[in-house]
PyMOL Python script that loads the backbone (N, CA, C, O; Angstrom):
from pymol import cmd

cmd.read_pdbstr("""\
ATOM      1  N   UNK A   1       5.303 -13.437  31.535  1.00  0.00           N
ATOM      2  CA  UNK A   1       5.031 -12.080  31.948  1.00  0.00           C
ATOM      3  C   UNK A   1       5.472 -11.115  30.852  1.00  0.00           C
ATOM      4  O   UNK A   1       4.613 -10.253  30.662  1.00  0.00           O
ATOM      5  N   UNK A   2       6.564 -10.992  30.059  1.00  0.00           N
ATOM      6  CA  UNK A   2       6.893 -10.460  28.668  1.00  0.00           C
ATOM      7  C   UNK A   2       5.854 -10.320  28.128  1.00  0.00           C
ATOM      8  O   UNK A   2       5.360  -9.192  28.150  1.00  0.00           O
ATOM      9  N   UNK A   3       4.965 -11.695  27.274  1.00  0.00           N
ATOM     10  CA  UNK A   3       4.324 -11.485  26.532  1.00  0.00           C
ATOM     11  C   UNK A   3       3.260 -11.049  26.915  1.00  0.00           C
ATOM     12  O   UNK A   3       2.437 -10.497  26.185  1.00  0.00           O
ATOM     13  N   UNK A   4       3.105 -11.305  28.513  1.00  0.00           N
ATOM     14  CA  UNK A   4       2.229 -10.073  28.721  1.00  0.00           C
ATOM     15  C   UNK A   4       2.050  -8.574  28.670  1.00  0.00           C
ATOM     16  O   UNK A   4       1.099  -7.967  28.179  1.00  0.00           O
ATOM     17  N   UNK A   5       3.087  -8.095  29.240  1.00  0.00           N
ATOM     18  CA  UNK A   5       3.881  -6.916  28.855  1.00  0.00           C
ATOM     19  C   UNK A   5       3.650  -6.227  27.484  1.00  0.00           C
ATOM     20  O   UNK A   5       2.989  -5.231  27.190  1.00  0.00           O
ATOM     21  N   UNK A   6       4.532  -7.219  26.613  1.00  0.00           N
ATOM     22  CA  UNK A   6       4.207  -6.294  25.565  1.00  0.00           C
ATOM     23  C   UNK A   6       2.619  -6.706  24.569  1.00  0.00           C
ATOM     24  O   UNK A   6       2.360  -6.390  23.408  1.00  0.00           O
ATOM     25  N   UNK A   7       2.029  -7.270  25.269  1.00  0.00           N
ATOM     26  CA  UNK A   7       0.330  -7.412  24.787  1.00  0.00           C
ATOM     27  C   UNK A   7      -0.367  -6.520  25.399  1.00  0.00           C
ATOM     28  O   UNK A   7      -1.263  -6.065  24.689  1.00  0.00           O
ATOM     29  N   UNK A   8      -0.302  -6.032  26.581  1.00  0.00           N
ATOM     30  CA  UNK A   8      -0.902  -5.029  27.013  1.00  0.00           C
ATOM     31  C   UNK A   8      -0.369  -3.110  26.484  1.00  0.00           C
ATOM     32  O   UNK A   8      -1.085  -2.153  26.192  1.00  0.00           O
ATOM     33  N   UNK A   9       1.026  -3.230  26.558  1.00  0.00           N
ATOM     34  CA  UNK A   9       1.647  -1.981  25.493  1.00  0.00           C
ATOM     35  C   UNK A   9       0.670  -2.112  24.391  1.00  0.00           C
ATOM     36  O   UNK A   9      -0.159  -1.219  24.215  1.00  0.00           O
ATOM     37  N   UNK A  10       0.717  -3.460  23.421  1.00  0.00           N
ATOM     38  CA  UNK A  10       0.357  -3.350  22.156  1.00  0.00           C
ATOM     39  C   UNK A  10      -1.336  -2.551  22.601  1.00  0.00           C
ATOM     40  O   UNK A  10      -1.785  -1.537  22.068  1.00  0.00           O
ATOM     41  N   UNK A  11      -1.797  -3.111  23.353  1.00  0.00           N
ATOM     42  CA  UNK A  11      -3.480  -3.153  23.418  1.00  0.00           C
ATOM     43  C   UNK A  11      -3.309  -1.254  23.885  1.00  0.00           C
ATOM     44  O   UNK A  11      -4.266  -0.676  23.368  1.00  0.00           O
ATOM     45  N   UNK A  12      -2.629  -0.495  24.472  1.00  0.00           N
ATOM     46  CA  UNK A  12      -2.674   0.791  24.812  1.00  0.00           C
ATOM     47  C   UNK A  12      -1.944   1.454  24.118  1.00  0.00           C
ATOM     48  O   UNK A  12      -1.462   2.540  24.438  1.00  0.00           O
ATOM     49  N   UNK A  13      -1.718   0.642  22.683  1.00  0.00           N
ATOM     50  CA  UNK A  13      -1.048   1.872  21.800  1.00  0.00           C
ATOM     51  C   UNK A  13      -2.459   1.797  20.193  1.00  0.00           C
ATOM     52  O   UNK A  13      -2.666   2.748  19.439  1.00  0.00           O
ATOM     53  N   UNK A  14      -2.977   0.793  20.130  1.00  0.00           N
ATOM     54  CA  UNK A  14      -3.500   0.445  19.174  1.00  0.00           C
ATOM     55  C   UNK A  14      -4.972   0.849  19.930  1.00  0.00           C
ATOM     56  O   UNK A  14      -5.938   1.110  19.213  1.00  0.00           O
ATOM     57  N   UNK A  15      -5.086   0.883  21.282  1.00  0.00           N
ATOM     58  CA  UNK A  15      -6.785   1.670  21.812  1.00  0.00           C
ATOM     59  C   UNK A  15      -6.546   3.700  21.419  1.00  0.00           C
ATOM     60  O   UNK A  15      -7.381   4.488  20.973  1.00  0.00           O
ATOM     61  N   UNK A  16      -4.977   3.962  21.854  1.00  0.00           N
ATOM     62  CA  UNK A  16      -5.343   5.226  21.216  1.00  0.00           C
ATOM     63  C   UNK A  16      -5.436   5.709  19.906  1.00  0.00           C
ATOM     64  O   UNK A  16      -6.021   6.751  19.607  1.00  0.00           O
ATOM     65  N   UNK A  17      -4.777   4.847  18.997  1.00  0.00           N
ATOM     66  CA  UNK A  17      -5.238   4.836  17.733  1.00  0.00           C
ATOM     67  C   UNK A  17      -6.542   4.722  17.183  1.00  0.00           C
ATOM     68  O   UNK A  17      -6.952   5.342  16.202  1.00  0.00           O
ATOM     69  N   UNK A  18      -7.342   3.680  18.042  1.00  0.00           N
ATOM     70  CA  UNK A  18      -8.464   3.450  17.790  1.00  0.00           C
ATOM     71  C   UNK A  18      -9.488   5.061  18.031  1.00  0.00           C
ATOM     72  O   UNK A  18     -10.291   5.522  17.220  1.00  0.00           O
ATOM     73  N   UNK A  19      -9.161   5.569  19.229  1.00  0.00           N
ATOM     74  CA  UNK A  19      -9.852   6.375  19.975  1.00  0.00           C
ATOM     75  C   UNK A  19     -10.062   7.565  18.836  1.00  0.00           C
ATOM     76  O   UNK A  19     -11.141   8.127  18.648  1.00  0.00           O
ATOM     77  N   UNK A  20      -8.382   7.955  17.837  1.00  0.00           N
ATOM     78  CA  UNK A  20      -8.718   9.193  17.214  1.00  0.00           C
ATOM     79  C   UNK A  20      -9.315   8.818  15.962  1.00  0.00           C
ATOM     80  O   UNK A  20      -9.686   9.757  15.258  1.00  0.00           O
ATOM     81  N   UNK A  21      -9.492   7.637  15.526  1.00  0.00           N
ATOM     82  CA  UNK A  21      -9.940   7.146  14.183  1.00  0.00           C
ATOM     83  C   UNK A  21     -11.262   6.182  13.928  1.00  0.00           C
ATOM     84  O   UNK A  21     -11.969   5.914  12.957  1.00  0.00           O
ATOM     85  N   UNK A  22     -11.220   5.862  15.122  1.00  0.00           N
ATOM     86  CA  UNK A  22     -12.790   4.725  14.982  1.00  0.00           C
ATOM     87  C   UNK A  22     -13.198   4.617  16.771  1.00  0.00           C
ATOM     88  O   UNK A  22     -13.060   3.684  17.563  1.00  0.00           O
ATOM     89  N   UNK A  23     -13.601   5.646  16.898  1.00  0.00           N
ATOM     90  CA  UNK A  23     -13.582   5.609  18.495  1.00  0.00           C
ATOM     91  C   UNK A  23     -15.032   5.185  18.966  1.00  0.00           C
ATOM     92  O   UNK A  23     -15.439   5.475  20.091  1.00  0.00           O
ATOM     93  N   UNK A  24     -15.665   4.599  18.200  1.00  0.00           N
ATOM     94  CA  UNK A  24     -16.977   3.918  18.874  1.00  0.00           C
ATOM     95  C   UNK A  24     -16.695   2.498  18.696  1.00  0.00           C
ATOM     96  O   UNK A  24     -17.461   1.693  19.225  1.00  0.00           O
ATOM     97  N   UNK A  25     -15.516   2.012  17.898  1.00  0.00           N
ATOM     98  CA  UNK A  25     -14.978   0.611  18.351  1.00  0.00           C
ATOM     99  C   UNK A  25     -14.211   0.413  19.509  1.00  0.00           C
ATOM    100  O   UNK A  25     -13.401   1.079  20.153  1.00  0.00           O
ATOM    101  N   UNK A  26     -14.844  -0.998  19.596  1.00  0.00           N
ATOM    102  CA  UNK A  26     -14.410  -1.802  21.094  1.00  0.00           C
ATOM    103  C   UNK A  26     -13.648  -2.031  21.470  1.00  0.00           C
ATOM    104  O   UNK A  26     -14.069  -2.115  22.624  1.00  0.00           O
ATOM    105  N   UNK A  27     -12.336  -2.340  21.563  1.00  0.00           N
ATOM    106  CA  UNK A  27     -10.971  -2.994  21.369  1.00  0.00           C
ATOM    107  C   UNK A  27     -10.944  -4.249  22.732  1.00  0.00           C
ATOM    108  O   UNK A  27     -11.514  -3.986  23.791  1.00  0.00           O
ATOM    109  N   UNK A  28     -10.322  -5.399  22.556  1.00  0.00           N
ATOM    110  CA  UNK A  28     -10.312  -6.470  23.318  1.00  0.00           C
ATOM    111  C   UNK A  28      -8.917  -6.854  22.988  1.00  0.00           C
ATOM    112  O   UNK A  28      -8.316  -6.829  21.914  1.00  0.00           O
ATOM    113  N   UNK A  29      -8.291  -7.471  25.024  1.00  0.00           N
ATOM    114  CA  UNK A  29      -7.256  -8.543  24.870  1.00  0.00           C
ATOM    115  C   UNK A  29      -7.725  -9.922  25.084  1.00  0.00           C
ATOM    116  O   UNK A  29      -8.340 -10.347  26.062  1.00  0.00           O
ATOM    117  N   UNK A  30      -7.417 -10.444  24.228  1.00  0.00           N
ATOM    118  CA  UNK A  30      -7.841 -11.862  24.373  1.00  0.00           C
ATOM    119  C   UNK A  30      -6.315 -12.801  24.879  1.00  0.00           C
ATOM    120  O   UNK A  30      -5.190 -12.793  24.378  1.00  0.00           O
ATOM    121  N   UNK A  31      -6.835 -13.509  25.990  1.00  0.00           N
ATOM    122  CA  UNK A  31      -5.845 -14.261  26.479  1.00  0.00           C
ATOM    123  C   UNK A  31      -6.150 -15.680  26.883  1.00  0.00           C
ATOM    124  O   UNK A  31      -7.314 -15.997  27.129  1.00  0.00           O
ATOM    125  N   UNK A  32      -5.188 -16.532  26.963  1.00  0.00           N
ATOM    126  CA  UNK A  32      -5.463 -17.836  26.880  1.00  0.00           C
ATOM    127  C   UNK A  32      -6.032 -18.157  28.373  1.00  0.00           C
ATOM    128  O   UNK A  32      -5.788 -17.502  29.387  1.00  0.00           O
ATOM    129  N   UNK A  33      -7.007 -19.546  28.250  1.00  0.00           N
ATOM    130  CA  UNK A  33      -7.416 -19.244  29.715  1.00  0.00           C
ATOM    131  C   UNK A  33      -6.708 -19.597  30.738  1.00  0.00           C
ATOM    132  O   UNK A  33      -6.976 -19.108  31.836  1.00  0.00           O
ATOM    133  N   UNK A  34      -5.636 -20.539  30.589  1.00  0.00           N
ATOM    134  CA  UNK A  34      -4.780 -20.645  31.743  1.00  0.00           C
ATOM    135  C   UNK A  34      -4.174 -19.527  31.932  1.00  0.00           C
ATOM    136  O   UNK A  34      -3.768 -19.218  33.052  1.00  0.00           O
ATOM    137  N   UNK A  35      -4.007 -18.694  30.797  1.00  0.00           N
ATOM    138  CA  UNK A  35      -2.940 -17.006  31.837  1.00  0.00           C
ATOM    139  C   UNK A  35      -4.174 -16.269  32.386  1.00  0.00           C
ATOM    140  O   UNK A  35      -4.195 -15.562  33.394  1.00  0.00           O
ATOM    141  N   UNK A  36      -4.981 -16.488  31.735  1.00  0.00           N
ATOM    142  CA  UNK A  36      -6.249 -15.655  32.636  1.00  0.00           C
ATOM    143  C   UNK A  36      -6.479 -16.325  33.573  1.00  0.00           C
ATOM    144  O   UNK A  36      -6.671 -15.635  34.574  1.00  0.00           O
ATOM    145  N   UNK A  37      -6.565 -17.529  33.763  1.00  0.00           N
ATOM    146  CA  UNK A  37      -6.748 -18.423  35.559  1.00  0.00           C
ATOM    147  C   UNK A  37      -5.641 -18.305  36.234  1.00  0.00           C
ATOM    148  O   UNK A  37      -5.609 -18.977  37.265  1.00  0.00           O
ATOM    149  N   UNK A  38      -4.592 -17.586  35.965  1.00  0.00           N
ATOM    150  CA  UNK A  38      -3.241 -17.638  36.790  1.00  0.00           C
ATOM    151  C   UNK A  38      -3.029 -15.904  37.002  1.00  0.00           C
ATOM    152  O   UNK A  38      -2.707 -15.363  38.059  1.00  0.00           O
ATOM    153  N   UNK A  39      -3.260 -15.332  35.908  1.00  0.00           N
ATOM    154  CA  UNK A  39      -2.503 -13.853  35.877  1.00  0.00           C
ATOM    155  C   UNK A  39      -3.417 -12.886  36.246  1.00  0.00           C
ATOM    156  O   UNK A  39      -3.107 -11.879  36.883  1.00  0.00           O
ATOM    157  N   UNK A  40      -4.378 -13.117  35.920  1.00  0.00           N
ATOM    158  CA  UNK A  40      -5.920 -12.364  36.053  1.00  0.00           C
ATOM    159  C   UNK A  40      -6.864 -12.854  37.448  1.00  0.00           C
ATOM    160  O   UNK A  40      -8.089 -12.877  37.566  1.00  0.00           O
ATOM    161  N   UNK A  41      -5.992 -13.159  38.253  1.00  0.00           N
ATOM    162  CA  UNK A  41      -6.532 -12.899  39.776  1.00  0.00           C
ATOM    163  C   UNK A  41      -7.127 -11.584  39.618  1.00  0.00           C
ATOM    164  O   UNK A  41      -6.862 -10.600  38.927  1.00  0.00           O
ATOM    165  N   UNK A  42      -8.422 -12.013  40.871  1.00  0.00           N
ATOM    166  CA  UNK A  42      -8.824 -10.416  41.354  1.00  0.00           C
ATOM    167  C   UNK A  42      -7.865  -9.055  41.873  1.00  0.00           C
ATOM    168  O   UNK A  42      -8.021  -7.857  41.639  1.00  0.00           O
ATOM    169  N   UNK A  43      -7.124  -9.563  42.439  1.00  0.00           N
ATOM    170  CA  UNK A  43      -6.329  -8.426  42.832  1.00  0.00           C
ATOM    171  C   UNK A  43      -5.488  -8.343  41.650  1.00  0.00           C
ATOM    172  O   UNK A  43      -5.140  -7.184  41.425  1.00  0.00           O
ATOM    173  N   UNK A  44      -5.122  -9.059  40.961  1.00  0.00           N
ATOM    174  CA  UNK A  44      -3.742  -8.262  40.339  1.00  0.00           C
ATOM    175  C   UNK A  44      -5.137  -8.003  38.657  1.00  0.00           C
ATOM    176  O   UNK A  44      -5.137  -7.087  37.836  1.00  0.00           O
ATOM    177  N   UNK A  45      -5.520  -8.489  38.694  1.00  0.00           N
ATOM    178  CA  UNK A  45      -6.887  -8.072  37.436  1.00  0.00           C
ATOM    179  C   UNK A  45      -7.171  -6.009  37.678  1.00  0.00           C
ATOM    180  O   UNK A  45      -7.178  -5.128  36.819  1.00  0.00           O
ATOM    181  N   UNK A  46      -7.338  -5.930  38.995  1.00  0.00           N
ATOM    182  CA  UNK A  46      -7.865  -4.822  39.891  1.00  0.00           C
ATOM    183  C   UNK A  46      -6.753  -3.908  39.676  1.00  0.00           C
ATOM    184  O   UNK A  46      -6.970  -2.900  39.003  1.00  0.00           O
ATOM    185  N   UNK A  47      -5.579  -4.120  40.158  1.00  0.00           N
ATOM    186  CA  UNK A  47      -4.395  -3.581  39.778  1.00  0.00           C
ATOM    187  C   UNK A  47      -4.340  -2.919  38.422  1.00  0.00           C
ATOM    188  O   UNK A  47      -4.033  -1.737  38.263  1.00  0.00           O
ATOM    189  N   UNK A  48      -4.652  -3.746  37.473  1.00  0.00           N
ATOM    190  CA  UNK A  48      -3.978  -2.990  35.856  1.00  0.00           C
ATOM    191  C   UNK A  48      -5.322  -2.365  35.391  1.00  0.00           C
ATOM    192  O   UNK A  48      -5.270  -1.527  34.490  1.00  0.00           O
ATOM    193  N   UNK A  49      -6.309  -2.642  35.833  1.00  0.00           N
ATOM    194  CA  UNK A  49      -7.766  -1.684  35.412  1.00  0.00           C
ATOM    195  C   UNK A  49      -7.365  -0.385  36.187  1.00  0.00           C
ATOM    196  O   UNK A  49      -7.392   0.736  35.679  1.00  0.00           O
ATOM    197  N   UNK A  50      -7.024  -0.634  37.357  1.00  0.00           N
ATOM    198  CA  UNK A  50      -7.016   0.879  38.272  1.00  0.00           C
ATOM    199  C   UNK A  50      -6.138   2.104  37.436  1.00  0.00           C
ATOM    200  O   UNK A  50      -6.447   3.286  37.285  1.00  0.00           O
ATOM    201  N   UNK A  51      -4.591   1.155  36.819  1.00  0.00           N
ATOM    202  CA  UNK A  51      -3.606   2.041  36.723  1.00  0.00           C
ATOM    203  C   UNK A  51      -3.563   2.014  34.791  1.00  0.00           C
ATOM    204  O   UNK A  51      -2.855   2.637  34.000  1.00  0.00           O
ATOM    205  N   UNK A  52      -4.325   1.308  34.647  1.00  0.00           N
ATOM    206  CA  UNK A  52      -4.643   1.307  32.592  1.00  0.00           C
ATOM    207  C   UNK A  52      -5.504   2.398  32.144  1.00  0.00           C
ATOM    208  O   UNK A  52      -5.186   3.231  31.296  1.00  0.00           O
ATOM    209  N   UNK A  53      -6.664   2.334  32.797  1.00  0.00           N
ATOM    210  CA  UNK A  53      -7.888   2.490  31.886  1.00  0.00           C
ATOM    211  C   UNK A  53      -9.326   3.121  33.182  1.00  0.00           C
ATOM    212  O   UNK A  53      -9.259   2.617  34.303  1.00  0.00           O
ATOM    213  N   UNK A  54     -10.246   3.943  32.971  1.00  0.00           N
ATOM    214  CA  UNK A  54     -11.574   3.644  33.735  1.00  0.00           C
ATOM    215  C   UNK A  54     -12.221   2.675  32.459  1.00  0.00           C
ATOM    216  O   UNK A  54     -13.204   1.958  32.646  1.00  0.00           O
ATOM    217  N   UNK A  55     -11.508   2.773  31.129  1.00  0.00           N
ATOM    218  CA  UNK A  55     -12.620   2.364  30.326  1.00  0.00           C
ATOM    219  C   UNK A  55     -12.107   0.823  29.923  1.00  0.00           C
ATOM    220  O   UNK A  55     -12.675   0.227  29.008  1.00  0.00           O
ATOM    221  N   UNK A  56     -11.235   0.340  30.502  1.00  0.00           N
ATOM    222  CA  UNK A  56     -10.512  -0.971  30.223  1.00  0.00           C
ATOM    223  C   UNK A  56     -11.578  -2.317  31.339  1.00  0.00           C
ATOM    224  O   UNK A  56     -11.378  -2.530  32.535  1.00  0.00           O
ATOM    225  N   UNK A  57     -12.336  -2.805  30.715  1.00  0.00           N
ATOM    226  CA  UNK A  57     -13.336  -3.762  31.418  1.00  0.00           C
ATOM    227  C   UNK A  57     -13.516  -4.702  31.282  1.00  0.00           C
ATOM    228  O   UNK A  57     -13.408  -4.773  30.058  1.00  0.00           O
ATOM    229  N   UNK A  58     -13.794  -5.856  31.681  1.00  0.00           N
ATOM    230  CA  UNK A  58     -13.996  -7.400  31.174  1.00  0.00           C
ATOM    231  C   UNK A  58     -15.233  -7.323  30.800  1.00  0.00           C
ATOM    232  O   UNK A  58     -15.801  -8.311  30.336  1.00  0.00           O
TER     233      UNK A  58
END
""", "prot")
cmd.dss("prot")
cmd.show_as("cartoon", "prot")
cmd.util.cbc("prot")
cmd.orient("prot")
């Protein structure tokens, strides 16, 4: 859960960077698929889109 933590910080400090300097690039977290088959349930997936991003999407 840490390295989740601070992968998702990293991914919402390096998207607003992106936003004032190259803001028609995409930015992606890439995660392994067992934390995505374990951590990335629908509900808790639903959870960090609601309270991250409207523009944070699979």
């Amino acid at each position: 859960m840490n390295d989740l933590e601070n992968a998702l910080g990293q991914f919402i400090f390096y998207r607003a960077i992106l936003a004032e300097n190259e803001p028609d690039r995409q930015l992606f977290l890439a995660v392994p698929d067992e934390v995505f088959q374990t951590l990335f349930q629908k509900e808790f997936y639903d959870l960090l889109v609601k309270n991250i991003s409207p523009k944070f999407s699979a």
